[in-house]
C-alpha positions as CSV (number, residue, x, y, z in Angstrom):
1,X,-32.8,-25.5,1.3
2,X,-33.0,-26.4,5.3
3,X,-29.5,-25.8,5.4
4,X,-29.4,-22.0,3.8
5,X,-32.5,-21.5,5.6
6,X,-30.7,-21.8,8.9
7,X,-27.8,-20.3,8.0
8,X,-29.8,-17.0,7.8
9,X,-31.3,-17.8,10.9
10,X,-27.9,-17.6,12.1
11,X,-27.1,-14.8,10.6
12,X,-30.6,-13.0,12.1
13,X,-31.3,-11.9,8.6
14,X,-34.3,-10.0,7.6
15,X,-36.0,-9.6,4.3
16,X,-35.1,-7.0,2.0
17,X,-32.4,-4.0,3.4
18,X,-32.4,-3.2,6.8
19,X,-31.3,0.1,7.1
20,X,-31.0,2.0,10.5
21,X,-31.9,5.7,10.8
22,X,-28.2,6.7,9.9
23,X,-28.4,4.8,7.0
24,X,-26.1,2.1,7.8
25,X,-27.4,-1.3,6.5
26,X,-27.5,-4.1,8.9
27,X,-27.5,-7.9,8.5
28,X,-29.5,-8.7,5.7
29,X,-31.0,-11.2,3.7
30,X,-29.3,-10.1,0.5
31,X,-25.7,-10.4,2.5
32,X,-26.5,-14.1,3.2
33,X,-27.5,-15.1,-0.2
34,X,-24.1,-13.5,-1.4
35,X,-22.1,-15.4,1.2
36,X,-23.9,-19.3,0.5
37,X,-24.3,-18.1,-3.3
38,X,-20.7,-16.4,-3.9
39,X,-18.5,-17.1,-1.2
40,X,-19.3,-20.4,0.1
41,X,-18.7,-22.0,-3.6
42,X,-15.0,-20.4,-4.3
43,X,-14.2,-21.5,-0.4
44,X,-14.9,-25.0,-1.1
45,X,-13.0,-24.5,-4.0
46,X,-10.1,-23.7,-2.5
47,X,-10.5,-26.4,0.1
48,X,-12.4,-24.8,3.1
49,X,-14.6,-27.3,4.9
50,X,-18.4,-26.6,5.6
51,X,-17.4,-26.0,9.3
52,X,-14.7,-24.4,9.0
53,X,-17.1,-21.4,6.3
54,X,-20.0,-21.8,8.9
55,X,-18.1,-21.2,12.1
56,X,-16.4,-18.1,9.8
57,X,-19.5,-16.2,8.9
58,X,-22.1,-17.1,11.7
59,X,-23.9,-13.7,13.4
60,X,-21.5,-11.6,10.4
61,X,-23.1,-8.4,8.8
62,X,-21.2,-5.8,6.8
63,X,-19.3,-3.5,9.0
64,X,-20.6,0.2,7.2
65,X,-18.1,1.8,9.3
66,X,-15.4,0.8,6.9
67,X,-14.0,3.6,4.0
68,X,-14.3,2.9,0.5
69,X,-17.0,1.3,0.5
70,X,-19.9,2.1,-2.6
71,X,-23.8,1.8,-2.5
72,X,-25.5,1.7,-5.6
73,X,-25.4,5.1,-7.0
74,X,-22.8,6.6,-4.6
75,X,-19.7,7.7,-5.0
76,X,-16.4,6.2,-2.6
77,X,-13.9,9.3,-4.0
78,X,-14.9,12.2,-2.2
79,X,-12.0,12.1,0.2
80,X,-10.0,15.1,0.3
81,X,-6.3,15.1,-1.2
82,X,-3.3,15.7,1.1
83,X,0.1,16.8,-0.2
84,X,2.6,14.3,-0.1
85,X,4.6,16.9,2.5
86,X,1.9,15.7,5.4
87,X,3.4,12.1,5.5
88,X,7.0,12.6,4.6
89,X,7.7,15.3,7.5
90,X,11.1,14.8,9.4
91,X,9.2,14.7,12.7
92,X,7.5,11.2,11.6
93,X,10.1,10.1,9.6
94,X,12.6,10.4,13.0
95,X,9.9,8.7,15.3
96,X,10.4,5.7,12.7
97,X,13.6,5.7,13.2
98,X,14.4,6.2,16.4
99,X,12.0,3.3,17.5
100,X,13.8,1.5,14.3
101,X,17.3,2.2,16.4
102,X,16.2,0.1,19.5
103,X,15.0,-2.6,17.7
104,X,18.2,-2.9,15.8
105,X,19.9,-3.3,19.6
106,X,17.2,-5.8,20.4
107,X,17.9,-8.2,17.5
108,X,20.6,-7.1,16.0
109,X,21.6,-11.2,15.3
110,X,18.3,-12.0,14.4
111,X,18.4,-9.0,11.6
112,X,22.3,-9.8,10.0
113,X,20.6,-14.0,9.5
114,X,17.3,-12.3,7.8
115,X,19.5,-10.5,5.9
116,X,21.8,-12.6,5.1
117,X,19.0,-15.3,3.8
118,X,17.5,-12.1,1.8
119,X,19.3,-9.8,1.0
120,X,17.3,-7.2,2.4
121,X,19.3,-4.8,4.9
122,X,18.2,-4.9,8.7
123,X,17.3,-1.3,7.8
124,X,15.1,-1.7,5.4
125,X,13.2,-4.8,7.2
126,X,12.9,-2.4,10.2
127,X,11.6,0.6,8.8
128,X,8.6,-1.8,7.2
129,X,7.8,-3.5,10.8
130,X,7.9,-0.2,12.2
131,X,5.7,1.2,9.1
132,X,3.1,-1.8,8.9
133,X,2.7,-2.4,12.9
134,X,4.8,0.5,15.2
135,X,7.2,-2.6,15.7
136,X,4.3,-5.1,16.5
137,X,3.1,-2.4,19.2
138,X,0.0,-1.2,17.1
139,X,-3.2,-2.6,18.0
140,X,-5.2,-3.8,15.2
141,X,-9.1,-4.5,15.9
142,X,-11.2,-5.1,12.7
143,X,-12.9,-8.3,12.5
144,X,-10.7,-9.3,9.5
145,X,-13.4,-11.9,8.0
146,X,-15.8,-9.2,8.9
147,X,-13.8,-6.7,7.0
148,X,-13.0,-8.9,3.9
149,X,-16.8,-9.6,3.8
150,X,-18.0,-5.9,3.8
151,X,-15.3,-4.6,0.8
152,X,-15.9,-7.2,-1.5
153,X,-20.0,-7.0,-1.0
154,X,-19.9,-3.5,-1.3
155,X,-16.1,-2.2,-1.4
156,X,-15.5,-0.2,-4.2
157,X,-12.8,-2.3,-5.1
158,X,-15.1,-5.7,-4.8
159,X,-13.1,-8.0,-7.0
160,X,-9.6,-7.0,-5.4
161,X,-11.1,-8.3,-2.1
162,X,-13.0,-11.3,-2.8
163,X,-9.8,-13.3,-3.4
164,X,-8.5,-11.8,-0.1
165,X,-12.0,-13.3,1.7
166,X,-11.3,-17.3,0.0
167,X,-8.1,-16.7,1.4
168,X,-8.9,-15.4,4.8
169,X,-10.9,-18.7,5.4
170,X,-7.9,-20.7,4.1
171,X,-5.9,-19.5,6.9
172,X,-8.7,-20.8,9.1
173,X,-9.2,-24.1,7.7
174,X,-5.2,-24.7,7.8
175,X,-5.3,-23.4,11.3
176,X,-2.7,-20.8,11.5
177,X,-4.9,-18.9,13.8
178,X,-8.3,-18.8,15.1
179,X,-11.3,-17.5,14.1
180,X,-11.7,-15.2,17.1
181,X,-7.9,-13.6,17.0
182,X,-7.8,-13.1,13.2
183,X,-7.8,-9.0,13.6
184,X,-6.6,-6.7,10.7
185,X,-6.9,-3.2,9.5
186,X,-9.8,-1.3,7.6
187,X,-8.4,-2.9,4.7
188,X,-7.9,-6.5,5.5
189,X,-3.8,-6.6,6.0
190,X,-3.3,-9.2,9.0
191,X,-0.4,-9.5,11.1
192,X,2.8,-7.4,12.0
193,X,4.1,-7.1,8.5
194,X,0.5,-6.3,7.8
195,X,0.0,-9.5,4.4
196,X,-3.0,-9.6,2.5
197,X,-4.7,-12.8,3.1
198,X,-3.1,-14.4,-0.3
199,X,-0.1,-12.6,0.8
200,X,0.5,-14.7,3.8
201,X,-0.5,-17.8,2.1
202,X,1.9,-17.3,-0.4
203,X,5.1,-15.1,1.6
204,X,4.9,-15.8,5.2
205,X,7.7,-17.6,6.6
206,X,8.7,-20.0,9.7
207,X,11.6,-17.8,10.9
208,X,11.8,-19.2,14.9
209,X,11.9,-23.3,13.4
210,X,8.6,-24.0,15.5
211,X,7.4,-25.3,12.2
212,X,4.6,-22.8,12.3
213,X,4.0,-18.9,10.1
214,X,3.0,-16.8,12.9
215,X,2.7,-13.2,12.1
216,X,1.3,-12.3,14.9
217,X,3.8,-12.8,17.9
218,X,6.9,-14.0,16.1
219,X,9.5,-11.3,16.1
220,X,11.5,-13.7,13.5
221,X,8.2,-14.9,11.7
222,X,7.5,-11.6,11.0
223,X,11.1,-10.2,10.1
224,X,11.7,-13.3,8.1
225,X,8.6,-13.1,6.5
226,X,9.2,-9.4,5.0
227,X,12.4,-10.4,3.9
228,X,11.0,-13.0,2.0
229,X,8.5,-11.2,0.3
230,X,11.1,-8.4,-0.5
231,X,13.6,-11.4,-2.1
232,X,10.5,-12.8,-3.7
233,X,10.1,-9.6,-5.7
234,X,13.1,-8.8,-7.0
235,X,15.2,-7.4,-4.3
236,X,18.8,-7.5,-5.3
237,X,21.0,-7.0,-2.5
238,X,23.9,-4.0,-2.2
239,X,21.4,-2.0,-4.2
240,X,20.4,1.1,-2.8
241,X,16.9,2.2,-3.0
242,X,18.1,5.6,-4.0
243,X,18.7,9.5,-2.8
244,X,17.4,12.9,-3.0
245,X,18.7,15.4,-6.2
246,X,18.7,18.7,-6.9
247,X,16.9,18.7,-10.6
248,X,17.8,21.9,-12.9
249,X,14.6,23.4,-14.3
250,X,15.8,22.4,-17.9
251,X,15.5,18.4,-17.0
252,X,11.8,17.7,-17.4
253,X,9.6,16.7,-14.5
254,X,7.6,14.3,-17.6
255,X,10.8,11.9,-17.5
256,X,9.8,10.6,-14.2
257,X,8.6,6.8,-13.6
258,X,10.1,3.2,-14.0
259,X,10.1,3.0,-17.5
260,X,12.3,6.7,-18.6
261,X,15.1,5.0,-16.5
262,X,18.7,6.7,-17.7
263,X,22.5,5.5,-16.4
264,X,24.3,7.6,-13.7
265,X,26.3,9.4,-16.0
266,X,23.1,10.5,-18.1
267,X,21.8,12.7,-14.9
268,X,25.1,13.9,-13.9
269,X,25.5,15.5,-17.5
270,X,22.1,16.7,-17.0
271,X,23.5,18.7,-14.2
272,X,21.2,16.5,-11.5
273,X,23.5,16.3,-8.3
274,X,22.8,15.0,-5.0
275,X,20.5,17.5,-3.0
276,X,23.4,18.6,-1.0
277,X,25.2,19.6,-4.2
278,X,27.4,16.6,-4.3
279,X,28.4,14.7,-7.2
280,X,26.3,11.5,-7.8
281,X,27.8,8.1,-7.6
282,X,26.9,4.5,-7.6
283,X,26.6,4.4,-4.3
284,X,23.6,6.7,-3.8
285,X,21.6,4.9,-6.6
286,X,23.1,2.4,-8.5
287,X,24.4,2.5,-12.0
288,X,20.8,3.1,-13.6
289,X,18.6,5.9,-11.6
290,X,14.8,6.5,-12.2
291,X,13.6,10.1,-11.8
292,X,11.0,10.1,-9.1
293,X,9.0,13.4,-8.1
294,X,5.8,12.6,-5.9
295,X,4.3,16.1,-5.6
296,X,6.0,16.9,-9.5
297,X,7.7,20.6,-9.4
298,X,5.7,21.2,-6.4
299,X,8.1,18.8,-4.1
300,X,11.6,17.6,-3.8
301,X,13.4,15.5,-6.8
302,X,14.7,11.7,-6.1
303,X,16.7,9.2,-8.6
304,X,15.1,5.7,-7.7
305,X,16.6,2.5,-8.1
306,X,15.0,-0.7,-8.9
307,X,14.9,-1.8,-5.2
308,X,12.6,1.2,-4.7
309,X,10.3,0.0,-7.2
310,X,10.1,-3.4,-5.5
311,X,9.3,-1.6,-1.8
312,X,6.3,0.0,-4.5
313,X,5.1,-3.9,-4.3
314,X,5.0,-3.7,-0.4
315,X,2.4,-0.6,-1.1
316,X,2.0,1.0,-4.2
317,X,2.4,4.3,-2.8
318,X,5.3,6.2,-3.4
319,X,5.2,8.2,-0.3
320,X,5.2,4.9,1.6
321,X,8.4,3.3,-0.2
322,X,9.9,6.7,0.2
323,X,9.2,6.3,3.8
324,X,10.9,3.0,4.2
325,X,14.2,3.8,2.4
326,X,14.5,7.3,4.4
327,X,13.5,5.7,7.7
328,X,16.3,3.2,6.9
329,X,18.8,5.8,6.1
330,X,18.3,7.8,9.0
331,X,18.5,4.4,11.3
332,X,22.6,5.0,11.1
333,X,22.7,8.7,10.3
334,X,20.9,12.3,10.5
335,X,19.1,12.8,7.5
336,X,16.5,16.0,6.2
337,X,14.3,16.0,3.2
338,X,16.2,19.7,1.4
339,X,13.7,20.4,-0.9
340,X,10.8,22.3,-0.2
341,X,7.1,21.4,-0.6
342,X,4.6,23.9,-2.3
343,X,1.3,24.3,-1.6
344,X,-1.0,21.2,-2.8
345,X,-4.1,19.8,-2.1
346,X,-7.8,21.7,-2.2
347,X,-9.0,19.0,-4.4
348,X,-10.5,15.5,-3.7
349,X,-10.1,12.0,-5.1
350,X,-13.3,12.0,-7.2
351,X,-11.8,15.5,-9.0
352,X,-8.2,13.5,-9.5
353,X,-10.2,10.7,-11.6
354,X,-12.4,13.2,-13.3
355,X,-9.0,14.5,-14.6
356,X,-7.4,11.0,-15.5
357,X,-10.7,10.0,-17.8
358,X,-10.1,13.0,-19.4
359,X,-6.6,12.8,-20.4
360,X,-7.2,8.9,-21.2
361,X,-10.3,10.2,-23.6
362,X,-7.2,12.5,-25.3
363,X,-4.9,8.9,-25.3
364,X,-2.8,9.8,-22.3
365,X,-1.4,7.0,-20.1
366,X,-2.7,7.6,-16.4
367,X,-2.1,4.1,-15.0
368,X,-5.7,3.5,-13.9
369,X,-7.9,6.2,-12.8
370,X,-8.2,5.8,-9.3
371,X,-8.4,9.2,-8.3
372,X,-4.5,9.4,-7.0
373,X,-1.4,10.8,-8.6
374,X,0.6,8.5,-9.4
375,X,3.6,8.9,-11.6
376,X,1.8,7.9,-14.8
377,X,-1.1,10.4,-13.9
378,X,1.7,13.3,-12.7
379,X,3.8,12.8,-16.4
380,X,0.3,12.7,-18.3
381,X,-0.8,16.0,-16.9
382,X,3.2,17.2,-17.2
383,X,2.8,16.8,-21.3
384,X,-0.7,18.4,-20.9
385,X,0.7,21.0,-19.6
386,X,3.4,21.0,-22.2
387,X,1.2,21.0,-25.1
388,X,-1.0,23.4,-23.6
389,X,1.8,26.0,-23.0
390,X,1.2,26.2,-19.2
391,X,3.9,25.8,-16.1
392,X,5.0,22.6,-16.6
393,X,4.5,21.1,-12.9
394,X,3.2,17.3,-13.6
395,X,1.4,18.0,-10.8
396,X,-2.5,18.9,-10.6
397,X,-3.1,22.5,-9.8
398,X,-6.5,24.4,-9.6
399,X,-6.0,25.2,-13.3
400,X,-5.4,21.8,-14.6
401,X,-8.4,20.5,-12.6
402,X,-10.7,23.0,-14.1
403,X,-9.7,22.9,-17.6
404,X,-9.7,19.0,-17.6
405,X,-13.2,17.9,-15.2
């Protein structure tokens, strides 16, 4: 009892909430009882040391800056939905890979041995550095223990993050790096490469033979350490990640996704072609292509490969692993997305998720409903659609979203 009594005296804690004008909580009894009563038990757990915990969470209070996060009662998907079109523009995708180009002079030798260990192309391990960190340039600030703490207290994805948190304090009680330099994003990602917590523990690498896994000022910890992760998830090496098509209307946007995956010569008698209206071969996508369509009819048509599904494990986005394989593409060669983008958005994440519980209620298959549009959630809406005799666009539209909220 005199122990936890003095750690909220530490802590400043008050009893009950404190809650400022604005409404943002401050350091409060509630938080402190979570930390010794939750946090502290699955730390020692996993072999963090009472000093080690204590030095960790001394003066901490939830940072209520952070998004995502959910009070009781309140609601963490109001954020408004952007088109897919506003992070894949040509402008962004050629700053990627124009800092990408000088890098590759830099450490070209450095690239051809991650590569060679991996797999992974020196394209491919550039466009992520320059993705996750602007090439180790970007300046990351959040109190990463700090951060961890806050989402899973009162993150709307609490349990996600409460592994993350035990293994935050694992890097500090194994001493990879101190309390006071362990910075991440909103979201917890430390580093260049930008690892989870758990990540790290379980895919960083000692690329520079200094017997340490610094992802914070190695260049070759940190491009070893990517490659490793890639390897570790099923990268297979000479496959490309995939190209862009031109999709005839009578090939249905609902064969998108991982799982509708059809050989080469399947598409090609489809009439699917490379975007520039080339024949397709193996070496745009493999032997085996996936259809891929991230803003459905309204947005240009890919054929995936398996690689790109295991740059999806880097970031579950689509947009992102699209990035990464263009970014890479264009590191050697002038590349533009052909296809145009319609207009899409005007709708918010909480409207998304309205629309996914409904199609699950009629035994749809939306992934999870997380209020984004994912492939699962664009084919579910597609065969909606379908059934409903409407445009088939797999793609939410003001119609869809009022007929299925």
């Amino acid at each position: 009892m005199k122990r936890i009594i003095l750690l909220l005296a530490a802590l400043g804690t008050v009893a009950g909430l404190a809650v400022s004008p604005s409404g943002a909580m401050a350091a409060d009894a509630a938080f402190a009882r979570w930390l010794e009563a939750k946090v502290w038990p699955a730390a020692r757990a996993a072999g963090v040391g009472r000093p080690t915990f204590e030095k960790a969470i001394v003066g901490l209070d939830p940072d209520t800056s952070l998004p995502d996060l959910k009070a009781p009662g309140g609601d963490a998907f109001q954020a408004e939905f952007h088109s897919p079109a506003a992070y894949l523009a040509d402008g962004k995708l050629d700053a990627l890979s124009a800092g990408a180009r000088k890098r590759l002079a830099a450490h070209r030798p450095l690239l051809d041995r991650v590569a060679r260990a991996t797999g992974v192309p020196a394209g491919i391990l550039l466009a992520v550095w320059g993705k996750e960190s602007a090439f180790g340039t970007a300046t990351i600030e959040k109190d990463a223990i700090r951060t961890l703490a806050t989402q899973a207290y009162m993150g709307s994805r609490r349990a996600e993050f409460f592994p993350e948190l035990v293994a935050a304090l694992r890097i500090l009680e194994e001493e990879h790096i101190g309390r006071a330099a362990m910075k991440s994003s909103w979201a917890g990602a430390l580093g260049q490469p930008q690892f989870m917590p758990t990540k790290f523990l379980t895919d960083a690498v000692d690329g520079d033979g200094d017997g340490r896994r610094d992802i914070w000022t190695s260049t070759p910890d940190v491009l070893a350490s990517i490659g490793h992760f890639l390897r570790a998830r099923g990268w297979r090496a000479g496959l490309p990640w995939g190209v862009e098509v031109k999709l005839p209307p009578s090939v249905p946007c609902t064969l998108e996704g991982p799982d509708q995956g059809q050989p080469l010569a399947a598409w090609a008698r489809a009439g699917v072609t490379r975007a520039d209206g080339r024949p397709l071969t193996v070496t745009d996508v493999g032997p085996v292509g996936h259809l891929l369509m991230p803003a459905g009819r309204m947005g240009p048509a890919f054929l995936v490969s398996d690689n790109f599904y295991v740059l999806k494990a880097y970031n579950e986005s689509d947009v992102y692993a699209l990035t990464i394989g263009m970014v890479a593409d264009r590191i050697g060669k002038a590349e533009r997305i052909r296809g145009g983008w319609g207009k899409v958005g005007g709708f918010t994440r909480a409207d998304v998720r309205a629309v996914q519980r409904r199609l699950e209620g009629m035994g749809h298959d939306v992934g999870t409903a997380d209020g984004l549009v994912g492939f699962r959630t664009r084919v579910a809406i597609g065969r909606w659609q379908a059934a409903n005799g409407l445009a088939v666009i797999c793609y939410p539209d003001k119609a869809a979203i009022a007929a299925l909220k």
